[in-house]
DRENMARZA-937333 format. One record per residue (C-alpha): x, y, z; chain; residue number from 1. Coordinates in steps of 0.25 Angstrom, whole numbers. Example, Ala and Ser with C-alpha at 12.3 -4.5 7.8 and 13.67 -1.06 7.14 Angstrom:
residues 2
SITE   east  north     up  cadena  num
SITE     49    -18     31       A    1
SITE     55     -4     29       A    2
END
This chain:
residues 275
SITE   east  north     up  cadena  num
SITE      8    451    428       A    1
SITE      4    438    422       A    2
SITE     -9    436    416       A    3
SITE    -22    429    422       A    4
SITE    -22    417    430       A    5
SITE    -35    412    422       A    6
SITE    -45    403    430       A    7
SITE    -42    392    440       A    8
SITE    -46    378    438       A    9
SITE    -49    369    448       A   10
SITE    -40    357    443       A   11
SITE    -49    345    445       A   12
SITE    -47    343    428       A   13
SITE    -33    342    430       A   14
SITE    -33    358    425       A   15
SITE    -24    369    432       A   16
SITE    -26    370    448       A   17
SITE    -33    379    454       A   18
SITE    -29    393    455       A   19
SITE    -20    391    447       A   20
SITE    -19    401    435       A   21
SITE    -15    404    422       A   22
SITE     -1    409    424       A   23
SITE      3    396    433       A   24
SITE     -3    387    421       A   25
SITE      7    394    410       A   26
SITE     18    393    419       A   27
SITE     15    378    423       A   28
SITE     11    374    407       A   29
SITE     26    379    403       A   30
SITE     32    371    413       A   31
SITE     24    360    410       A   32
SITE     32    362    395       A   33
SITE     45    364    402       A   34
SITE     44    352    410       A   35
SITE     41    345    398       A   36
SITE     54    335    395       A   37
SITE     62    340    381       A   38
SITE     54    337    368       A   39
SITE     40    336    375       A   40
SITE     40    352    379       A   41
SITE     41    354    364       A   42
SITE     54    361    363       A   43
SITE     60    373    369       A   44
SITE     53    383    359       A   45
SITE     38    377    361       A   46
SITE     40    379    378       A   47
SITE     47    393    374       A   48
SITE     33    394    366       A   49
SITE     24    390    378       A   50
SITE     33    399    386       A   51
SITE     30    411    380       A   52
SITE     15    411    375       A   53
SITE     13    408    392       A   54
SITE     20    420    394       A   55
SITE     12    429    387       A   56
SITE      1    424    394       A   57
SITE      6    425    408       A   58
SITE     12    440    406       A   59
SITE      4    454    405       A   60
SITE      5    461    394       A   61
SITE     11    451    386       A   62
SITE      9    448    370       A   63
SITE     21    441    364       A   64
SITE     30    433    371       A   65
SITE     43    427    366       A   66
SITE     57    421    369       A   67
SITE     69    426    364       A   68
SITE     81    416    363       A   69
SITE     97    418    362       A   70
SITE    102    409    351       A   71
SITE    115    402    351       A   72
SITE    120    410    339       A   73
SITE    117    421    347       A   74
SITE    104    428    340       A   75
SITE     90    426    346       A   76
SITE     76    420    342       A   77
SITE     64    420    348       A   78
SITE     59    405    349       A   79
SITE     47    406    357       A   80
SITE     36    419    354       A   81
SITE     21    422    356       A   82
SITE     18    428    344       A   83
SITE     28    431    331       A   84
SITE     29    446    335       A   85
SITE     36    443    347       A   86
SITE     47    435    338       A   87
SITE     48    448    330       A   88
SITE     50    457    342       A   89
SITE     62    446    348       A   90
SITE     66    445    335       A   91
SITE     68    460    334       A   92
SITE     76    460    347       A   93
SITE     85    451    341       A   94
SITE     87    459    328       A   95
SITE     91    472    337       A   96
SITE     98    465    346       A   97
SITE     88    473    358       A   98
SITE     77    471    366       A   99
SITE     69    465    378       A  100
SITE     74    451    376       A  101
SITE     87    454    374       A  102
SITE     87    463    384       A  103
SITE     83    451    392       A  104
SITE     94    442    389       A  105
SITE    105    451    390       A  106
SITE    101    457    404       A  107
SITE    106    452    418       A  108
SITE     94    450    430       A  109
SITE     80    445    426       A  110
SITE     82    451    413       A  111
SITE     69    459    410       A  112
SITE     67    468    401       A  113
SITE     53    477    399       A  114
SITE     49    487    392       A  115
SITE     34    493    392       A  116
SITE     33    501    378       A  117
SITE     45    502    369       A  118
SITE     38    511    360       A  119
SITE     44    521    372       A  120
SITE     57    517    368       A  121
SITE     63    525    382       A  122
SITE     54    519    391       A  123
SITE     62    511    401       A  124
SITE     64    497    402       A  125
SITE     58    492    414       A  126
SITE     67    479    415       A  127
SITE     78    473    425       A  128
SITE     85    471    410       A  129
SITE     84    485    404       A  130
SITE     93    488    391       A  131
SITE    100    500    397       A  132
SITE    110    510    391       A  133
SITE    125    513    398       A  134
SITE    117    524    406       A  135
SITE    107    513    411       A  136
SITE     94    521    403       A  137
SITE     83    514    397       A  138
SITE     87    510    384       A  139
SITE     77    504    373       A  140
SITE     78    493    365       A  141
SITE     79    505    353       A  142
SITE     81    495    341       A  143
SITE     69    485    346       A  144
SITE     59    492    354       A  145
SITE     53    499    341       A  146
SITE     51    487    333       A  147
SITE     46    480    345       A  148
SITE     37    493    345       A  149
SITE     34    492    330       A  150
SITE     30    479    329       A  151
SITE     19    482    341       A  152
SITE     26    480    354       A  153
SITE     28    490    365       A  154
SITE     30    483    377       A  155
SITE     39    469    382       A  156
SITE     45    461    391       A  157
SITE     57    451    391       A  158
SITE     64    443    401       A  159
SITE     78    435    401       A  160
SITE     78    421    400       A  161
SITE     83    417    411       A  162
SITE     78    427    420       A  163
SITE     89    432    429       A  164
SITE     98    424    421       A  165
SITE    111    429    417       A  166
SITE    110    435    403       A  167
SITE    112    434    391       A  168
SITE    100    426    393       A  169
SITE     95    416    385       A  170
SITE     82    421    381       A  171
SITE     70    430    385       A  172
SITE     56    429    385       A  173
SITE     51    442    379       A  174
SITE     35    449    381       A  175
SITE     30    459    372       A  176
SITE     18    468    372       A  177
SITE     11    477    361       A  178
SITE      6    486    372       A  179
SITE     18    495    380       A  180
SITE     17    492    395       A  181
SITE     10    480    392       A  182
SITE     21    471    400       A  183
SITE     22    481    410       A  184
SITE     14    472    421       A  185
SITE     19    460    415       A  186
SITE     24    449    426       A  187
SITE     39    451    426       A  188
SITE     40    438    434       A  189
SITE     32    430    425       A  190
SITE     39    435    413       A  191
SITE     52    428    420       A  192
SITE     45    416    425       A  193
SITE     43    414    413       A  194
SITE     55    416    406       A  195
SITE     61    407    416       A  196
SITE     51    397    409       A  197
SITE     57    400    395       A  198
SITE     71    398    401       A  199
SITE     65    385    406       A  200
SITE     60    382    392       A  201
SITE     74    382    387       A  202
SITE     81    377    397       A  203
SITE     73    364    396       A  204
SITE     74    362    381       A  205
SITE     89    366    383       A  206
SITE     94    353    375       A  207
SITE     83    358    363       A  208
SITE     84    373    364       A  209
SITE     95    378    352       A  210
SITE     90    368    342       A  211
SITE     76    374    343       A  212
SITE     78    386    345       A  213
SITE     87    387    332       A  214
SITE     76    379    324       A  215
SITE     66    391    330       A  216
SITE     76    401    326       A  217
SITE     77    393    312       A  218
SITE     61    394    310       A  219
SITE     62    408    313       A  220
SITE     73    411    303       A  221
SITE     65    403    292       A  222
SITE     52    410    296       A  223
SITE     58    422    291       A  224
SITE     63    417    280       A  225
SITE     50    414    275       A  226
SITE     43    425    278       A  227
SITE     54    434    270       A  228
SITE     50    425    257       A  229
SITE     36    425    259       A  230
SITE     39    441    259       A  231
SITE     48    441    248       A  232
SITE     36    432    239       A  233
SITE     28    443    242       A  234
SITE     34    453    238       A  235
SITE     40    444    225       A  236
SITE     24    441    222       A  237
SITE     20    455    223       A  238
SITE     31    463    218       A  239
SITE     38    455    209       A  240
SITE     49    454    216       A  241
SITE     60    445    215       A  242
SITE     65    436    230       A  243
SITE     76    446    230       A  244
SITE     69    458    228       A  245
SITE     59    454    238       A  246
SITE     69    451    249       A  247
SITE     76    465    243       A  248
SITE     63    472    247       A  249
SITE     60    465    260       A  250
SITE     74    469    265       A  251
SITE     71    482    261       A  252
SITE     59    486    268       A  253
SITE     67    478    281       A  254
SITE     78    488    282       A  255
SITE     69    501    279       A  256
SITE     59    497    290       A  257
SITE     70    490    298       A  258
SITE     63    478    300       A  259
SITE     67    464    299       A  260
SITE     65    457    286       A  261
SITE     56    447    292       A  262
SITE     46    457    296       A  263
SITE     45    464    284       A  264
SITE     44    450    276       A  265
SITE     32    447    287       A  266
SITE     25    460    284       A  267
SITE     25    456    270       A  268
SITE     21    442    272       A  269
SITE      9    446    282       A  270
SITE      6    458    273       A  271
SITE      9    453    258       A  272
SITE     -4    460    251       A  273
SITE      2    473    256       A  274
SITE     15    469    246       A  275
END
């Protein structure tokens, strides 16, 4: 179910028509960027941008929104997010090589996948694109579904992009929520509508799309890179510590709470007076 139609106007100001409500204005203001020719839309990953803060206001239940791409050299970034915790949750889809939005790519039909609380890790996946064992039970995402949970997320839903493409598709447009069930009454045809506008989004930009992308994926890299040495300073300032012994000690505390060294160096950075 998409969210409220908000008030109409009666258009003599040259606002929205009459009756018109909020979910035609987001559809029509991302078309407006898509129509745009190539240089004035702003690139692929600012309409992927516009995309996905839309979604999460047309779809219940929704709180982070991203897009999660296939890369040439065949690993995944997520270009476009609503809030850096959804990043992390793509970005843990990619490390196990499970999950919603891969899920999404890989499967055949419309390529949905939901799940309402992966904190039940047997709960079926009520999804036209469910992961399924040889006997064709539920299986979870066993690797992904309890960090998802760990990092505060119990319920989500992704779609292929292209919907009812053939797989493996080239992206998905992903919804998570902190609450389990929270997606349950979530607009399943709005969610592909607008995936279909992603697909759009890179589709138009098509001539632009790797090099930005890769530069996205490049600022991503060095974003970690930076948060690892504002960690390792840290711990260098507080402990005495030399830069290998600091890099020692975060890789350390990585593989005993299996957790990516990037999230341990940003638990350091946000909490540096606890160090």
């Amino acid at each position: 179910m998409a969210r409220g139609n908000g008030s109409p106007r009666d258009g003599r100001d040259g606002s929205a028509d009459p009756g018109i409500g909020h979910l035609a204005r987001e559809f029509s203001a991302v078309a407006r960027v898509l129509s745009a020719p190539v240089g004035e839309s702003g690139g692929v990953v600012d309409v992927l941008d516009r995309v996905v803060h839309a979604a999460r206001q047309m779809i219940e239940g929704a709180e982070l929104v991203s897009v999660s791409l296939r890369l040439d050299s065949g690993g995944f970034s997520t270009p476009a997010h609503t809030d850096d915790l959804a990043k992390r949750l793509d970005r843990a889809q990619h490390e196990t090589g499970e999950g919603p939005c891969l899920t999404a790519t890989d499967a055949s039909g419309l390529g949905l996948a939901l799940h309402p609380d992966l904190a039940v890790p047997d709960h079926p996946v009520d999804a036209e694109a469910s992961p399924r064992d040889g006997d064709g039970d539920e299986v979870p995402w066993p690797s992904w579904g309890p960090r998802a949970v760990a990092l505060g997320v119990h319920s989500v839903l992704s779609t292929g992009i292209f919907p009812d493409g053939d797989p493996p598709r080239q992206a998905a447009l992903t919804f998570y929520a902190r609450q389990p069930h929270a997606l349950d009454r979530a607009d399943r045809d709005t969610a592909l509508v607008l995936a279909s506008f992603a697909g759009m989004a890179l589709h138009h930009t098509a001539a632009r799309t790797a090099a930005e992308l890769e530069v996205a994926h490049l600022r991503e890299a060095l974003s970690t890179r930076d948060v690892i040495g504002q960690a390792k300073g840290i711990l260098m300032e507080r402990h005495g510590y030399d830069a290998d012994k600091a890099f020692k000690a975060l890789s350390r505390a990585s593989q005993q709470l299996n957790l990516k060294l990037r999230d341990i160096a940003e638990t350091v950075a946000r909490r540096h007076r606890d160090f």
